[in-house]
C-alpha positions as CSV (number, residue, x, y, z in Angstrom):
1,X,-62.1,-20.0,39.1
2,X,-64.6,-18.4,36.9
3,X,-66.5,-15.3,37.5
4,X,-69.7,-14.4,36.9
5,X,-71.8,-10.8,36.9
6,X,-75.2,-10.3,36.7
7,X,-75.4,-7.6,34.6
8,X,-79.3,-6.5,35.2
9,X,-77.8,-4.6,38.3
10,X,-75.5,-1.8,38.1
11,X,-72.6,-2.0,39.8
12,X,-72.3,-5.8,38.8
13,X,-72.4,-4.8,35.2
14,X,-70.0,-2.2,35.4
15,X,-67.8,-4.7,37.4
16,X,-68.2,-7.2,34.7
17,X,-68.0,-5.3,32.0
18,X,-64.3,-4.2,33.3
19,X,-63.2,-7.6,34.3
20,X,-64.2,-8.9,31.0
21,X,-61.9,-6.6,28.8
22,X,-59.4,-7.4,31.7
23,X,-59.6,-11.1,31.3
24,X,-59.2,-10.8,27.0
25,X,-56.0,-8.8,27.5
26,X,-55.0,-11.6,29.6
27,X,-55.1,-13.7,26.7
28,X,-58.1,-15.3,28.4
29,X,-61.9,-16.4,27.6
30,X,-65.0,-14.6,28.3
31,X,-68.7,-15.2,27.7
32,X,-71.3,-12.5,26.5
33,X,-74.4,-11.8,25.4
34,X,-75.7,-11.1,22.3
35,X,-79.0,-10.3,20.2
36,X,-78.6,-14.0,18.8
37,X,-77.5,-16.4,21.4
38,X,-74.2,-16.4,23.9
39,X,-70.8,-16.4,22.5
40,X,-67.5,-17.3,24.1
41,X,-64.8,-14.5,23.0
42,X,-61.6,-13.9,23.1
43,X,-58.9,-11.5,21.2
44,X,-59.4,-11.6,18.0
45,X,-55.3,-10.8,17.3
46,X,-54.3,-13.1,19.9
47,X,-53.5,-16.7,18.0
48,X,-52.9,-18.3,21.5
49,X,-56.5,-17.4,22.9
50,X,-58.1,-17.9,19.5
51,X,-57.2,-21.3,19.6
52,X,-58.4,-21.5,23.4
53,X,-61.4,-20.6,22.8
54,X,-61.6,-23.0,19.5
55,X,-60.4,-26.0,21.9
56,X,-62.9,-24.7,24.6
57,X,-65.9,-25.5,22.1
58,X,-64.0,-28.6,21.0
59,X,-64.1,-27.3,17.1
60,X,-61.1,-27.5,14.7
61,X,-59.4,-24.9,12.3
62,X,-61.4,-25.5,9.5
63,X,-64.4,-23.8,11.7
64,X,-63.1,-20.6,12.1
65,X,-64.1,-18.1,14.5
66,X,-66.3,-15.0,13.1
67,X,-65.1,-11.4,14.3
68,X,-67.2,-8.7,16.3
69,X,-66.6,-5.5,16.0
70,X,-68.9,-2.1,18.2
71,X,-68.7,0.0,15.1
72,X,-69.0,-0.2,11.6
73,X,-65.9,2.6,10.9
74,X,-63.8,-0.7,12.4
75,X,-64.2,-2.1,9.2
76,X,-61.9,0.1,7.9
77,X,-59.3,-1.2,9.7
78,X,-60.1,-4.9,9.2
79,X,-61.2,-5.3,5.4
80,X,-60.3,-4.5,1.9
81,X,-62.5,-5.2,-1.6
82,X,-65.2,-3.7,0.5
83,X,-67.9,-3.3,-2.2
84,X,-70.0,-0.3,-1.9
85,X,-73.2,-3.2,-2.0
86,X,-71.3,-4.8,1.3
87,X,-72.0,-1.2,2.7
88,X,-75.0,-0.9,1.8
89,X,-76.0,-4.0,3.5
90,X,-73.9,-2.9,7.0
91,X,-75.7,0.7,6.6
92,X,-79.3,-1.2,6.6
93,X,-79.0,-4.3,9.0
94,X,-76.0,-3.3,11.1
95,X,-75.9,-3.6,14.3
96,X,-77.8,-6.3,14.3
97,X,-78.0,-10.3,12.9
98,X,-76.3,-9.9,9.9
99,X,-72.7,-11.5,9.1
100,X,-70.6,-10.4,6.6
101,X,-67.7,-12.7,4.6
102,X,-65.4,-10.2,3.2
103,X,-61.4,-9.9,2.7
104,X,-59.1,-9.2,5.6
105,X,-56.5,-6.9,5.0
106,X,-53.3,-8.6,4.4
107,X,-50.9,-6.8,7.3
108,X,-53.8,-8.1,9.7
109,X,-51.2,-10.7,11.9
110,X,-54.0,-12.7,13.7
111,X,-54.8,-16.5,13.1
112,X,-58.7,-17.3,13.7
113,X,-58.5,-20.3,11.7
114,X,-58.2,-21.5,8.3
115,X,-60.4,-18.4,7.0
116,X,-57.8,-18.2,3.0
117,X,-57.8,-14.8,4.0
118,X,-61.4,-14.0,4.6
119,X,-63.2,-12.9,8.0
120,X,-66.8,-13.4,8.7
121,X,-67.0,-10.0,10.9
122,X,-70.7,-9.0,12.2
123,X,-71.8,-5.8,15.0
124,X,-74.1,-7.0,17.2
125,X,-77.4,-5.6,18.0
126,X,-77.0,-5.9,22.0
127,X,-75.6,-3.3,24.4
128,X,-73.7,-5.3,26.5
129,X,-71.9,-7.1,23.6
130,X,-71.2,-3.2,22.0
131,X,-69.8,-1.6,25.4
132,X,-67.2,-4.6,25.7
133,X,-66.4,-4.1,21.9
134,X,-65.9,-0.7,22.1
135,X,-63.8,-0.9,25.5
136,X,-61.6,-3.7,24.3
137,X,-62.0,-3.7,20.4
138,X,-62.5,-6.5,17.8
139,X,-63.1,-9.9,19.3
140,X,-63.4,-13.5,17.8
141,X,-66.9,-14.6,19.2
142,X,-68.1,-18.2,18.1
143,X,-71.9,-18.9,19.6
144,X,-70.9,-20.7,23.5
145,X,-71.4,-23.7,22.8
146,X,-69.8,-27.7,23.0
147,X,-69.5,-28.4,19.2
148,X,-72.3,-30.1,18.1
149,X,-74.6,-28.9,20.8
150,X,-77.2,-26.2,20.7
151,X,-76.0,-22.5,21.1
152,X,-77.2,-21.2,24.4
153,X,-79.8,-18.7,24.5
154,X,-79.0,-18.1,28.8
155,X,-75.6,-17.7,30.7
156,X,-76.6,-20.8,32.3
157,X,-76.8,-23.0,29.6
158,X,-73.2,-21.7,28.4
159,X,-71.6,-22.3,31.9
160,X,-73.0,-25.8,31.7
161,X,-71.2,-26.6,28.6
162,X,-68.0,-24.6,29.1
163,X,-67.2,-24.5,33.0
164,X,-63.9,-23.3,34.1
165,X,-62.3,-22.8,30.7
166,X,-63.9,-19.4,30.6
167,X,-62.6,-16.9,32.9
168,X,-65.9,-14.7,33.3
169,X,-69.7,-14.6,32.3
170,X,-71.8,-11.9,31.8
171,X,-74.5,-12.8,32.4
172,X,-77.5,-10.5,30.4
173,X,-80.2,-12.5,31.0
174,X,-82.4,-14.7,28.1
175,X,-80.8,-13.4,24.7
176,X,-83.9,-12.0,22.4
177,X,-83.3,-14.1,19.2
178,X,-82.3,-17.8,19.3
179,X,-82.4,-17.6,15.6
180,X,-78.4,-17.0,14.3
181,X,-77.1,-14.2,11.9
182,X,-77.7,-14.4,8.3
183,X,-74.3,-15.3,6.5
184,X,-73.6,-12.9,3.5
185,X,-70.1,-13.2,1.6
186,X,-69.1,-10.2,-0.1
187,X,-66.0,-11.2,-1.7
188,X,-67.5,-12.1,-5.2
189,X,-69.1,-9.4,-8.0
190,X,-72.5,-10.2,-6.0
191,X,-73.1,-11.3,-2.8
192,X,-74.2,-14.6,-1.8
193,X,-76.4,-15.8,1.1
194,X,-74.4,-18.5,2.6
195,X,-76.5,-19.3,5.6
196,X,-80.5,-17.7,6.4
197,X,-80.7,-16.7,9.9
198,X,-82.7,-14.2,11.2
199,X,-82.4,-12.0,8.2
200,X,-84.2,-13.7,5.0
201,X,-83.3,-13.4,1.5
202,X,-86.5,-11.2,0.5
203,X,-85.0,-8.7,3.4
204,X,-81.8,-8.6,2.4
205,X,-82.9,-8.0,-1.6
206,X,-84.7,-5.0,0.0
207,X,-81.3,-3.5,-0.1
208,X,-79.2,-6.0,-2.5
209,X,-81.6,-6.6,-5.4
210,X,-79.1,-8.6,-7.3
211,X,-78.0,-11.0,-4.1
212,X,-77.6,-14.5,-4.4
213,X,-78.7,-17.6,-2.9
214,X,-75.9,-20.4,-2.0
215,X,-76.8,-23.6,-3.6
């Protein structure tokens, strides 16, 4: 049966917040807040759970799951061809809405998908979201959400869509930001904006001068 903590008191967040990494050890599912909307996560190096949690939002391989990490130094473990522009962008805008497409080291043995050996990796802006990150490490977190179906800005609306196959909500109350991340890939001479989110173009120039806009 899935649990749920309300993690605007104390002792419930503490408990939740330990249960949680328990659970993705497990190999299991867990929804958490972030500064964008809910996301249903799971470990990231885990090819059973990763494929959970895609089944759990009824979305295929060709969708894969982005990566969160609670610090930027975890990059160094989890990319290579890191452009100094790519850190420029994660000194400026991380943590917070900004998604990053770069090149996963090759010894990485995980399977979020069919990524041809990218990751879209991103820190979140949310305290909640970082303390579970930092206790557990880097997680594949998709927005929690049914496929097709609007991502959920409460814990609420993500229990209604995905029940039981999660083992435990945190719930952190109405998420600040129903707008999501700002997709930048990094794996080319020049970045590209692949998606606008909550981070526009003219922002992201700011720091990127050169950046380019997907067609």
């Amino acid at each position: 049966m899935a649990r749920r903590y309300d993690c605007s008191d104390a002792t419930d967040r503490a408990t939740g917040l330990r249960e949680a990494a328990s659970a993705v050890r497990r190999g299991e599912l867990v929804v958490l807040p972030t500064d964008t909307v809910y996301g249903i996560g799971a470990d990231a190096f885990s090819a059973d759970a990763v494929g959970d949690l895609l089944e759990a939002k009824g979305r295929g391989r060709g969708m894969p799951s982005p990566v969160l990490v609670g610090s930027p130094n975890t990059l160094h473990g989890l990319v290579t061809d890191f452009s100094e522009q790519a850190w420029e962008l994660v000194d400026a805008f991380w943590p917070g809405a900004l998604t990053l497409v770069a090149r996963h080291q090759p010894s990485l043995t995980w399977d979020l998908g069919e990524t041809q050996g990218t990751v879209a990796v991103r820190m979140p802006l949310h305290p909640i979201a970082i303390e579970l990150l930092t206790e557990f490490g880097p997680m594949a977190v998709s927005s929690a959400n049914l496929s097709g179906h609007p991502a959920p800005v409460t814990c609420d609306e993500a229990q209604e869509m995905l029940g039981e196959s999660v083992a435990v909500y945190l719930d952190g109350g109405p998420t600040e930001d129903s707008v999501p991340s700002s997709i930048v890939d990094v794996t080319r001479p020049v970045p590209v904006l692949l998606r606008a989110g909550a981070i526009d173009a003219d922002e992201l120039r700011k720091v990127v001068p050169d950046l380019e806009v997907a067609g």
